[in-house]
N, C-alpha and C positions, 0 to 999 in steps of 0.2 A: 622589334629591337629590344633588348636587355636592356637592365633598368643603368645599365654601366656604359653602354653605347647612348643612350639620351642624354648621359651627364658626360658623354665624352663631346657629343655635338654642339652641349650648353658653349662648355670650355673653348671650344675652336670656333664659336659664333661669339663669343665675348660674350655672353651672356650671362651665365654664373662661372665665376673665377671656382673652378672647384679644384683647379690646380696650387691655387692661393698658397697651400701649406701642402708639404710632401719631405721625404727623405733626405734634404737637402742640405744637411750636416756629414763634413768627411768624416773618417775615420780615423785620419789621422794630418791632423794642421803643422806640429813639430815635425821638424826636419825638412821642412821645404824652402824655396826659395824663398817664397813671399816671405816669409818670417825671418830670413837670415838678413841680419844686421850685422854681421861679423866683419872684423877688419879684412879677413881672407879670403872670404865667398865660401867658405866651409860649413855648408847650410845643416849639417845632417849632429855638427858639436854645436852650432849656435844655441838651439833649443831640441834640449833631450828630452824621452820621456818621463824622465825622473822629475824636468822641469818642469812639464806640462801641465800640471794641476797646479802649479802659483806662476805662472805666467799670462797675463792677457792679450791675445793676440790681436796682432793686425788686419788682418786681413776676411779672416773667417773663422769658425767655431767647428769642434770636433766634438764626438762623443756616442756610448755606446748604446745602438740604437736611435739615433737621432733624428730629428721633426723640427722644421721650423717653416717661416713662410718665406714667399721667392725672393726679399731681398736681404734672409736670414737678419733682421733684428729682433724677433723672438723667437727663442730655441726650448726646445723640450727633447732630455733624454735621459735616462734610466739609468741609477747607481749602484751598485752593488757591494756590500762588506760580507764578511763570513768569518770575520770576530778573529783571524787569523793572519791577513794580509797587512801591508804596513800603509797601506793608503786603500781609496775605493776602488772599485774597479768598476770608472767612470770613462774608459777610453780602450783600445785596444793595444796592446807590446806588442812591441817587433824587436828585431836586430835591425841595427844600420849597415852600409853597406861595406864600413869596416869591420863589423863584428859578426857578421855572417863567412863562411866557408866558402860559399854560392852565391854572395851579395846579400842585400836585404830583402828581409821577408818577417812576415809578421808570424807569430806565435801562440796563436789562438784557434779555439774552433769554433764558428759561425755557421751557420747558414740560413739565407733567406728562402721564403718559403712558398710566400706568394705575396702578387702586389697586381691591382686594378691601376691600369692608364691616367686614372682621376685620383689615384692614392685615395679612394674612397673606403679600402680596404687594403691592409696589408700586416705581412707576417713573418718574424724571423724567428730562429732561436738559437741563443747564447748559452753552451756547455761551462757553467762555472765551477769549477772545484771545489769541495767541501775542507781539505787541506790547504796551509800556506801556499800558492802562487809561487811557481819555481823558475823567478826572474834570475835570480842567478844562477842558478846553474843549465839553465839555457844558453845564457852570456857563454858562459865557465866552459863547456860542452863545444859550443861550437867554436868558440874563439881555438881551442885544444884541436879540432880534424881538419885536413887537407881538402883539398879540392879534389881529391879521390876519393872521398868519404862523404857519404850519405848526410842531408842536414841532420841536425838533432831536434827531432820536433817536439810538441808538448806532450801527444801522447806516448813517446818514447821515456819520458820521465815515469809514468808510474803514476801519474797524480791520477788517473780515475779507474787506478785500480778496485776491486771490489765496486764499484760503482759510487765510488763517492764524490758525486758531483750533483749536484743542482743542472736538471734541463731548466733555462730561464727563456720562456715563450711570451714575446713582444708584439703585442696583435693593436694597431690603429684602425678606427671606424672614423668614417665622418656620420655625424647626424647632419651635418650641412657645411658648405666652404668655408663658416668658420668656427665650427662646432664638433672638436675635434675629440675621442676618447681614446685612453690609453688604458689595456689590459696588460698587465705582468703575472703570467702565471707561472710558478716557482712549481717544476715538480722535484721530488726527493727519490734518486736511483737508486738510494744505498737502504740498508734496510735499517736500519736506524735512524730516530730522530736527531736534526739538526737543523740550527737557528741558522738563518739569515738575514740581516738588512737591504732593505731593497727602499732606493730612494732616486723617485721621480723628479728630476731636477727644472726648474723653467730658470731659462734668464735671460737678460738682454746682450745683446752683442753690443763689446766697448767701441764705441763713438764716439765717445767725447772723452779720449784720454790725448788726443794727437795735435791740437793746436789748431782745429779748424770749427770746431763746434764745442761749447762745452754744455749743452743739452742733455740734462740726465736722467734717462727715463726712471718712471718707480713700480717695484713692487710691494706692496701693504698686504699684510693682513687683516680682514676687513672681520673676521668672524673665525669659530673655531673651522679647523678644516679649509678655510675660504682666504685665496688671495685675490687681490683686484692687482691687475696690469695695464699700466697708462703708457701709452708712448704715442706723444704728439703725431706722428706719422700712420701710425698703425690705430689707434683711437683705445679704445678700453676693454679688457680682456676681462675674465674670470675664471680662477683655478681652483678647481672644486675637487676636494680631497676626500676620497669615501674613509670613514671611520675615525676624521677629526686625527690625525697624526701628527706629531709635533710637528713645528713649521720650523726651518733654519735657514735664517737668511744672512747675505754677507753683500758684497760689491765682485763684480767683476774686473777688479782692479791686479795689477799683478802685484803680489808679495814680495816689495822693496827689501823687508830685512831678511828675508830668506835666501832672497837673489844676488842683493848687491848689499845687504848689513846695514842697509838705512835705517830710521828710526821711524815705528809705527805704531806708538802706544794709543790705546780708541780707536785705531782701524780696523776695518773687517774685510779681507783680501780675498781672491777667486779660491783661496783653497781653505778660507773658514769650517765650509763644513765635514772638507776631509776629516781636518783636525780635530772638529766638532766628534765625531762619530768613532775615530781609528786611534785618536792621543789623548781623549774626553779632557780637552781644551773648551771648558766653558765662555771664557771668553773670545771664540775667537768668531765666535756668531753673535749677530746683533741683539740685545735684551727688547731692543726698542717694536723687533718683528716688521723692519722696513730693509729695504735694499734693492739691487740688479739683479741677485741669485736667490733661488729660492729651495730648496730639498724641502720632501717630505719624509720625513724618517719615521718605514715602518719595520718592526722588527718579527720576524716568524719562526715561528716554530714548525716544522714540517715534518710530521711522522713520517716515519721508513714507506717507500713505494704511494705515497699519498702527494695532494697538491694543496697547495694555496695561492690564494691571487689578490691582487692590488687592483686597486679604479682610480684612476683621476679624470677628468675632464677641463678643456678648456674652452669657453665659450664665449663668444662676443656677445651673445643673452644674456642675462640673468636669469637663473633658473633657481624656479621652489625649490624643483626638488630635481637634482644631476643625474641622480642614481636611478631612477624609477622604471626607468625605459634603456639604461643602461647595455643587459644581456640582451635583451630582443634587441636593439640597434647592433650590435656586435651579429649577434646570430643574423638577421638580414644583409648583412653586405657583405658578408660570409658566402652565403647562399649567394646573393650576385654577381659575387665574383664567379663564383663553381658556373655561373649560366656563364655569363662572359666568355669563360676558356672552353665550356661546354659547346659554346658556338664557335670560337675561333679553333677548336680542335674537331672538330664535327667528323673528317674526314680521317683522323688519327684514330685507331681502335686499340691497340697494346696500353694497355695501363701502363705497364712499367717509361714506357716512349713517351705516355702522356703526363707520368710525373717529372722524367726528364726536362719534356720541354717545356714544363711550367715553370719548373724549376730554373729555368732557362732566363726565363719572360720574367720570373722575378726579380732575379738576379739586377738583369738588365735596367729593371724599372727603380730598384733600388739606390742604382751607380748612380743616379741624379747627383750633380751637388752645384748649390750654390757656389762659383766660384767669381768671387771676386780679386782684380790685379790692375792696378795702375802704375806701367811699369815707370813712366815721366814720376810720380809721387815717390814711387820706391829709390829710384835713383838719388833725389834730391833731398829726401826725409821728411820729415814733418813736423814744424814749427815748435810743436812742445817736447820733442823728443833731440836729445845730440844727433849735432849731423856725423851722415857717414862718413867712410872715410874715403880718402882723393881714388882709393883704388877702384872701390863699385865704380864709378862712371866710364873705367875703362872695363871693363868687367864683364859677363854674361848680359847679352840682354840690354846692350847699352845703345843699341842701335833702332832698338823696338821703342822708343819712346812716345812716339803714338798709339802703341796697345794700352788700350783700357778694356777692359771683359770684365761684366758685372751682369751674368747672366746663367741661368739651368745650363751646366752643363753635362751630356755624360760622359763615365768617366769606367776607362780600364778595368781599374776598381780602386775603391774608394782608401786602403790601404798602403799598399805598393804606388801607386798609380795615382795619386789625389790632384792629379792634373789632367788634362787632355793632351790628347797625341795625334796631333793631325789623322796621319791614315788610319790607326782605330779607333778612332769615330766614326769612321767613311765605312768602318766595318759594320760597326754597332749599327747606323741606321737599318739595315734590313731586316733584323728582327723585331729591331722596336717596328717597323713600317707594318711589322704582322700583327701591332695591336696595338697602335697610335701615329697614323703618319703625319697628322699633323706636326707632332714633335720630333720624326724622324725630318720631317722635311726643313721644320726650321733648325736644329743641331746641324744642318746640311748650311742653310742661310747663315749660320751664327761666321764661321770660319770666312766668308768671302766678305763681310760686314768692312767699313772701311777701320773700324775698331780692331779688327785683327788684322786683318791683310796687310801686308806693309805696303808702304805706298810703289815700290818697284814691283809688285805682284807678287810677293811671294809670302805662301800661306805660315802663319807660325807653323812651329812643329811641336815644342810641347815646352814646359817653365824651363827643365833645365838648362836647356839653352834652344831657343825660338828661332834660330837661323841655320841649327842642324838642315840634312833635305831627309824628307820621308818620301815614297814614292807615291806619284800625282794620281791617287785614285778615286780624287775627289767625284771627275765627271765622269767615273765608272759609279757611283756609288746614288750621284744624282740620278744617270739615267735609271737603271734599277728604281728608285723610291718612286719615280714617275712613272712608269711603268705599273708599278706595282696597284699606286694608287689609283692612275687612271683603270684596270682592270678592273679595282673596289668598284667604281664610281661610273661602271656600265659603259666604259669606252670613251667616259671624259675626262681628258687628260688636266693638270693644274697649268697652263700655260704660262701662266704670270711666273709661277716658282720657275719654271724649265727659263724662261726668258733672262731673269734677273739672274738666275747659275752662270746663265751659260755665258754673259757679259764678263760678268768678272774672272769667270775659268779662263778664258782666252785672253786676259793680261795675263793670268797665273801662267798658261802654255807660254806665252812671249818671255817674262821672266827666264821661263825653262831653257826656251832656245836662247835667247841673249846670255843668258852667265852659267851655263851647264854645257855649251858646246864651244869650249875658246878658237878651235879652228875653223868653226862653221865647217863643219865637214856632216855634219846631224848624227855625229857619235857624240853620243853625251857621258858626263862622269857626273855622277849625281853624289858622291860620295859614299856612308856606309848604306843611305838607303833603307835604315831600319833594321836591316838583317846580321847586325853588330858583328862578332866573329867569321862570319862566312867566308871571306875571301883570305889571301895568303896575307895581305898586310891588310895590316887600320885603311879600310877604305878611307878615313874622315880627316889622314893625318897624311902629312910628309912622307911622302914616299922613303925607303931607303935607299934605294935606286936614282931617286931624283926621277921625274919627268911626270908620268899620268898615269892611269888606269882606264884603258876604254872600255868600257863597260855593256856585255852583254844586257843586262838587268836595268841597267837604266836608260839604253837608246829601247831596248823593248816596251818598256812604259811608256817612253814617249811615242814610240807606234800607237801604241793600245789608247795613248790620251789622245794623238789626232783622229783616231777612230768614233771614240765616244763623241769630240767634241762636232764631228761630222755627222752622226745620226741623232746628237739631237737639234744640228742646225737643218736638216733634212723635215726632223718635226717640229719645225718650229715653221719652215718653208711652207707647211700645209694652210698656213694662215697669213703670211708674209713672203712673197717671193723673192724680197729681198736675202733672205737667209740662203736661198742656190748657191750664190756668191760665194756664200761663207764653208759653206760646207764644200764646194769646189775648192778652195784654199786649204781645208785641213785634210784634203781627197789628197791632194797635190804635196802637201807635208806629206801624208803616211808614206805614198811612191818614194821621196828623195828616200825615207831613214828606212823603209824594205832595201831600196840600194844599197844604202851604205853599210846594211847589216851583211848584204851580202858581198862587197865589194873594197866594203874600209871604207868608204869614204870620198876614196882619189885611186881607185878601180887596180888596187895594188894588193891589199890585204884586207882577211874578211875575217867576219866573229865567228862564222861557223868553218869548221875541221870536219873536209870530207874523209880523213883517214879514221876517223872517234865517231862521226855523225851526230855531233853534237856542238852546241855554242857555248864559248869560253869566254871572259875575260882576255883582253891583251897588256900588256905591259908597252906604253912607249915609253924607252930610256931620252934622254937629251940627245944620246948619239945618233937620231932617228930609229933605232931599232926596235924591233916589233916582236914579242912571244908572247906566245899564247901560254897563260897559265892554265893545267888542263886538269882545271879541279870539276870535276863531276857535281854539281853542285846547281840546286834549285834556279840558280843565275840563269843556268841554261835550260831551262823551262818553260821560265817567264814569258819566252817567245813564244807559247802557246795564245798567251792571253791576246793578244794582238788579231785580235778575229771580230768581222763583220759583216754581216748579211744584208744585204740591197734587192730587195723582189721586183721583178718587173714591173709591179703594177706603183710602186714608187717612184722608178727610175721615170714610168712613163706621165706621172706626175710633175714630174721636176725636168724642165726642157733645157733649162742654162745650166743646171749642175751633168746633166747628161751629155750635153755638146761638151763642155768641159773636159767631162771625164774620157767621152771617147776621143778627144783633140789629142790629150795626155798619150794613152794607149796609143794611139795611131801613130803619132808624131815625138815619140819618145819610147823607141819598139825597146829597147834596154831593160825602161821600168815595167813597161807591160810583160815581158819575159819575166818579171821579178814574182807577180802579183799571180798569188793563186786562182787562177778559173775565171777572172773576171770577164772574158770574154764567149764565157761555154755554159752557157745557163741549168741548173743544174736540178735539184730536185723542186716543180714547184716554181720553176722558170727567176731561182736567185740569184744575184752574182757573189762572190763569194769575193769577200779579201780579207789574207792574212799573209806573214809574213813566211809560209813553208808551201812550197807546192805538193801534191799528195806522197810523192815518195820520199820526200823531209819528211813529212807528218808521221812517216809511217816508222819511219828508223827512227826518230824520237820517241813514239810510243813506244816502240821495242826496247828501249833502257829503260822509259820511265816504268815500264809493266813489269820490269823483271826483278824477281824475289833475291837473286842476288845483288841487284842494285839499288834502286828506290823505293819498287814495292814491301812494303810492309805489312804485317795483317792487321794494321788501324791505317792506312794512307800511305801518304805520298812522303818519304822523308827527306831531310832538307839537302840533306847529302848520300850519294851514294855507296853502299856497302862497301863497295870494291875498293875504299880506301882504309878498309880494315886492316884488309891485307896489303895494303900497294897505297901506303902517303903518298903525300904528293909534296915532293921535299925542292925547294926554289935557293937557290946560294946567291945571296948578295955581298959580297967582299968575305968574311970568315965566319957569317951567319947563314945558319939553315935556319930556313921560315916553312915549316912543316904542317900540313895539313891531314887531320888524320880522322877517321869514323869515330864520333862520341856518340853514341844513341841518347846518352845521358846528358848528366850539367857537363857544363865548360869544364875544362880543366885547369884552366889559364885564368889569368887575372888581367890581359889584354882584350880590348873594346870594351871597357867596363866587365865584365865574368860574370855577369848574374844573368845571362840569356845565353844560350847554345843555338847554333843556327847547323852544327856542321854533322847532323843524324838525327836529333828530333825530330816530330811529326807535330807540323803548327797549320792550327787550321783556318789562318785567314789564304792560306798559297793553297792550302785545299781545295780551299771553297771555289778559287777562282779556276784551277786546273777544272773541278768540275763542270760550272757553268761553259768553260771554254769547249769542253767536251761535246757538250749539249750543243753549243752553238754550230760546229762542226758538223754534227747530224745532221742542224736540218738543213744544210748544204747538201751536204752529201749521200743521206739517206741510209736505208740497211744495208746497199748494195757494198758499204764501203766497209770491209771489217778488220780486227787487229785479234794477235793473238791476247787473251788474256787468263792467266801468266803469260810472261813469254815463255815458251819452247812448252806449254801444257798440253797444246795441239789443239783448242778450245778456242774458239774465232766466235767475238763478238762485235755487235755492234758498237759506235761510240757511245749511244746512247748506255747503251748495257754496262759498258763498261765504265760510263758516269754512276749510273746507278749502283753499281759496285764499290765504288769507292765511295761516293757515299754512304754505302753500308760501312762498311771499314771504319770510316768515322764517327760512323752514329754507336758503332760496338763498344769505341771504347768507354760510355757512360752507361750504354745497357747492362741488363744483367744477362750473362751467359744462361746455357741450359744448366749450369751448379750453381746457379742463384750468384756468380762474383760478376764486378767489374770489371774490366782489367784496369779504368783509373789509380784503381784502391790499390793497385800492387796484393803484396803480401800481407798487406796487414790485416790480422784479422780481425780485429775489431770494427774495422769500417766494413768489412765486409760481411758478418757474421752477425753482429750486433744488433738486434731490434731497433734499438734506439740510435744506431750509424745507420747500418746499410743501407736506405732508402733517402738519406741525405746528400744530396749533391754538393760536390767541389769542383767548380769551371778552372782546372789550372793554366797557366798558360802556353802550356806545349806539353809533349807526352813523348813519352820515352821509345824510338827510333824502334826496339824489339821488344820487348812486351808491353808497350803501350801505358804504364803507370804516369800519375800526371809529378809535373815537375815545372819546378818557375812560380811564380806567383800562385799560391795555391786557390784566391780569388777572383782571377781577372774571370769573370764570366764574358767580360766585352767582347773581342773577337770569337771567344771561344763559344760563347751565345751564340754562332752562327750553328751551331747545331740544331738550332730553333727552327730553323728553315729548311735545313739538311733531312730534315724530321717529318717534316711535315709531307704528305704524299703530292707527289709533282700532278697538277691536271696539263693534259694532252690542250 
């Protein structure tokens, strides 16, 4: 074992908390719900980033590069001035998602670089400008272009031109769970010298400003260089400052007269030492060298193409001497980590595939964040603060009042995304499973806890609003991490996890059926379903039409959830035969919603169009009437995933889910006509069921393979070509509702406009077409082959043709044979540039025909599935 796998088994036996402190600070607390106190619910003007540095938040702590422990009351993170900006740059800018063209999105260049499971090492680095920060005319730029027009990003400004920027490299070591070190090392691109300040901030997260404690922790300076941190909870800390740097300390309190023009003469507020450092506001840091905040303010000089760096350490020891053993602790967990990924990559040999997917792994391991929400507290206020007003409690989220979440959560990304999202997390656990499943498995437990789940079963979906529906991939996501693990773990599966899942998945499925199918017919309308634009109207809203949307894409999930929820009540039967039963039940679901997919329901109308060979959307009006809306579109894919394999030697395991199944088949010859092959044992003596018999499978492969319509050369796109040429135009009263090819962003400002569903290539629908792929073969075997392209005359296997597309997708963050991405687009800087091109950006969708990333230019979450995609499949 690596010395990072021994500290990984300390942690999941409870034995040393080496998880104790990790990356657990968002990157961005303003603009979110938790924080909005507004009379409107308008979370994103409540608290700006202008605000952010004299406001003390509720909820949770932001900041750039950020460290604290898991129930964030002590934070450490890295400041920065360049003698030119009008405050630090202690947090990251974005636009909101009024002042973006494409919605919001942050303005910065980041990237993480590498992180250990145990945060016992980890590393980013922050491109800071040597010129004024071009917050306005970012603003100014983007608020001026259309949603036909390209964002305006930061390196589009010109600020690092000639190279005048600061690389600022953020590197954490533990010497032990609570003996933490912080490296800043400041290199200098441009070739001249330039000063900068770099100031290591610690402070306490405010607690006692709200009316339920008024407990206030302290930090002292104890000596030069040297803070002591007490906090009753946490016990006694020590902040060890290499080279004795002035110490500025203030309160974590928010700045009354900046905010609301209160009076605050003798106070010292959260953004003392901005003003300390950016206005040289002497007073506006404490003389006395006590307080909740703490800077170190060191200031450097950095010759042209040369480095310098910073130390601090914090330590629940006391230590002679901090600094001693300083580089060699940095240099060993360094080296640890390189063994770590050197083993969990053992089987990967392209360097460039194995900086990707490290890059991948860090990403992922980074998005941690302490999130804390008590939506019952939030509703009602809190005692020392004005109550809200009478609207919050009709409001977003007013029906979640048993949500409290105060726990590691992972998140999208920490930017865009400072919340969680039901179904990407359910994404996220597979890579994190590839180098912690402990913590994939419990992120899998966190969502079904009675703390989330509402009490009618239904899982939140993410702060904006918790009652949206995302599609039920939870007990795809479970099975996978069990799976995954029990493979680790020589064929021992986590039984307890799978048991306790799979309980509460099946209120979640009841939920689904009770208030997702109002005719009981097992065609369900789950509404947008995450995939926001896709369809002709706001899945999520009022018809204009009036009546419903029956839904290829969300009776197909419910397929694919009675599937899951049946093989893993099948393994759970190898120890309890009580579980046959159950999996007989969710056998018996999949059969009714195969009919109804193919029958409508009431054996009238179906979702799939033998004249298109493909499944649609239908429209029911009021007036009973039924069209098919006949958008080419991922909707009619998703029946792919609806696939699962039962091997003889199982079947002949399980004697009442067998009698069961064949009563079913036998005595309901309807549904057995529905179900692929389950009675023709196939490669390997399997049965197969999904929701396409083989010449379904096979005319669906034929559009999804072909270059003029889905395929792409990075994947699967979310809509097909063919509507480049040929919208697909729907007339309700004097309104055309037009559906047309964007390979690009939205063009529109309906379903929210900051996500494209209708030509992008997004790879959580990737990942699954794949794996569906795969599942199919070993049903079916070589014998069974598709063209691929179509009409190329090139007949593969399903397998081959997984494996393909997984290539596709792994292309678009390789480098080609001209050393480009195709992520990076055109630009050449990130593609060209020594100090870009070998930095990765996880975005979160990629552009439909040349494959450049777009959306969230951080979410590594979903898009971390590459991690996996990457890694070589064993047989």
């Amino acid at each position: 074992m690596t010395q990072e796998q021994v500290r990984l088994a300390e942690a999941d036996a409870q034995t040393v908390n080496w998880k104790k402190f990790g990356p657990y600070l968002t990157e961005r607390q303003w603009g979110t719900v938790r924080e909005d106190y507004s009379h409107d619910g308008n979370a994103w003007n409540h608290i700006t980033h202008d605000i952010a540095r004299s406001y003390a938040y509720r909820w949770g702590e932001e900041g750039l590069g950020g460290f604290s422990d898991d129930q964030q009351l002590l934070c450490l993170n890295v400041g920065l001035w360049n003698s030119k900006d009008n405050q630090l740059k202690e947090r990251l800018f974005g636009l909101t998602n009024g002042q973006g063209n494409h919605g919001e999105d942050v303005k910065e260049l980041y990237y993480y670089l590498d992180c250990t499971p145990t945060h016992s090492y980890q590393k980013m680095l922050y491109k800071y400008p040597q010129h004024k920060f071009p917050y306005g005319k970012l603003l100014k730029h983007n608020a001026r272009r259309t949603r036909l027009e390209p964002e305006y990003e930061l390196l589009d400004t010109d600020i690092f031109a000639k190279n005048r920027y600061f690389d600022v490299f953020i590197e954490y070591a533990k010497a032990g769970p609570d003996d933490l070190l912080l490296q800043i090392t400041v290199h200098n691109r441009s070739k001249h010298k330039s000063t900068v300040q770099v100031l290591p901030q610690l402070w306490f997260r405010n607690t006692w400003g709200w009316g339920y404690d008024d407990y206030r922790p302290t930090l002292v300076q104890v000596a030069p260089g040297t803070v002591q941190a007490e906090h009753r909870d946490l016990g006694r800390y020590h902040f060890y400052c290499d080279g004795e740097p002035n110490l500025l300390f203030c309160e974590n309190d928010s700045n009354g007269p900046r905010l609301y023009g209160l009076p605050g003469e003798g106070l010292y507020f959260k953004d003392g030492i901005n003003d300390y450092v950016v206005e040289g506001r002497k007073h506006a840091v404490n003389p006395k060298k006590q307080g909740t905040k703490v800077g170190a303010q060191y200031e450097l000089t950095v010759p042209g193409g040369q480095s310098q760096a910073v130390r601090v350490r914090l330590s629940k020891a006391e230590l002679a001497a901090p600094f001693a053993d300083f580089e060699e602790l940095i240099a060993v967990r360094q080296q640890e980590s390189d063994d770590f990924y050197n083993c969990v990559q053992e089987r990967l040999t392209n360097l460039d595939a194995r900086n990707v997917q490290r890059q991948a792994f860090a990403g992922m391991l980074w998005s941690k964040q302490f999130y804390y929400y008590d939506v019952a507290q939030w509703l009602d206020g809190d005692p020392a603060m004005p109550p809200p007003s009478p609207q919050r409690r009709a409001s977003r989220n007013a029906n979640w009042r048993h949500l409290h979440n105060q726990d590691l959560v992972s998140m999208p990304d920490k930017w865009e995304y400072p919340w969680y999202a039901a179904w990407d997390l359910a994404f996220h656990c597979l890579p994190l499973a590839m180098v912690d499943s402990g913590f994939a498995k419990n992120q899998l437990r966190l969502l079904i806890k009675d703390r989330y789940l509402h009490p009618s079963g239904q899982l939140p979906a993410y702060e904006w609003n918790f009652s949206d529906v995302n599609p039920p991939v939870h007990a795809w996501a479970t099975w996978r991490v069990y799976q995954m693990d029990k493979k680790r773990n020589n064929g021992q599966g986590d039984r307890d996890f799978l048991e306790r899942l799979f309980h509460k998945l099946v209120l979640n499925f009841t939920w689904w059926v009770n208030r997702k199918d109002r005719d009981e017919r097992n065609i369900f309308e789950g509404g947008f379903l995450g995939l926001d634009n896709i369809g002709v109207f706001d899945r999520s809203a009022p018809l204009p039409t009036g009546g419903k949307i029956e839904q290829s894409d969300g009776t197909s999930w419910m397929a694919m959830y009675a599937l899951n929820l049946m093989r893993m009540a099948l393994e759970l039967a190898k120890e309890n035969p009580v579980y046959q039963e159950m999996a007989g039940k969710f056998f018996e679901h999949f059969l009714y919603i195969a009919d109804a997919m193919t029958r409508g329901g009431d054996g009238k109308f179906n979702l799939w169009d033998d004249e298109d060979q493909f499944y649609y959307d239908v429209l029911h009006t009021p007036d009973n009437m039924r069209t098919k809306l006949k958008v080419r579109s991922i909707v009619g894919l998703i029946p792919l995933f609806a696939v699962e394999i039962v091997d003889e030697e199982l079947l002949n395991a399980m004697p009442l889910f067998a009698r069961r199944a064949w009563w079913l088949v036998t005595n309901r010859p309807h549904l057995a006509q529905l179900v692929s092959r389950w009675q023709e044992p196939g490669k390997g003596a399997r049965h197969l069921l999904s929701l396409m018999r083989r010449s379904r499978l096979k005319a669906l492969l034929r559009r999804m393979l072909d270059e003029t319509e889905f395929l792409s050369e990075y994947g699967i796109r979310a809509l097909s070509r063919y509507h480049h040429e040929h919208p697909y135009v729907y007339r309700a009263g004097k309104t055309d509702f037009v559906v047309q090819y964007l390979p690009g962003e939205s063009d529109s400002g309906m379903f929210g406009g900051n996500s494209n569903w209708r030509g992008p290539v997004w790879f959580p629908i990737n990942f699954l077409i794949v794996e569906s792929l795969q599942r199919f073969h070993s049903y079916y075997g070589d014998s069974f082959k598709v063209e691929y392209p179509t009409r190329s005359g090139k007949l593969l296997t399903l397998n081959e043709v997984a494996d393909a597309l997984a290539g596709r997708l792994n292309k678009l963050l390789l480098k080609d044979a001209e050393g480009r991405r195709p992520a990076f687009g055109d630009n050449e800087t990130l593609q060209t540039d020594p100090h870009f091109r070998d930095y990765l950006l996880f975005h979160e969708y990629f552009h439909g025909d040349d494959g450049h990333g777009l959306g969230a230019t951080h979410q590594t979450g979903w898009t971390g599935l590459i991690a996996k995609l990457l890694q070589p499949r064993q047989e």
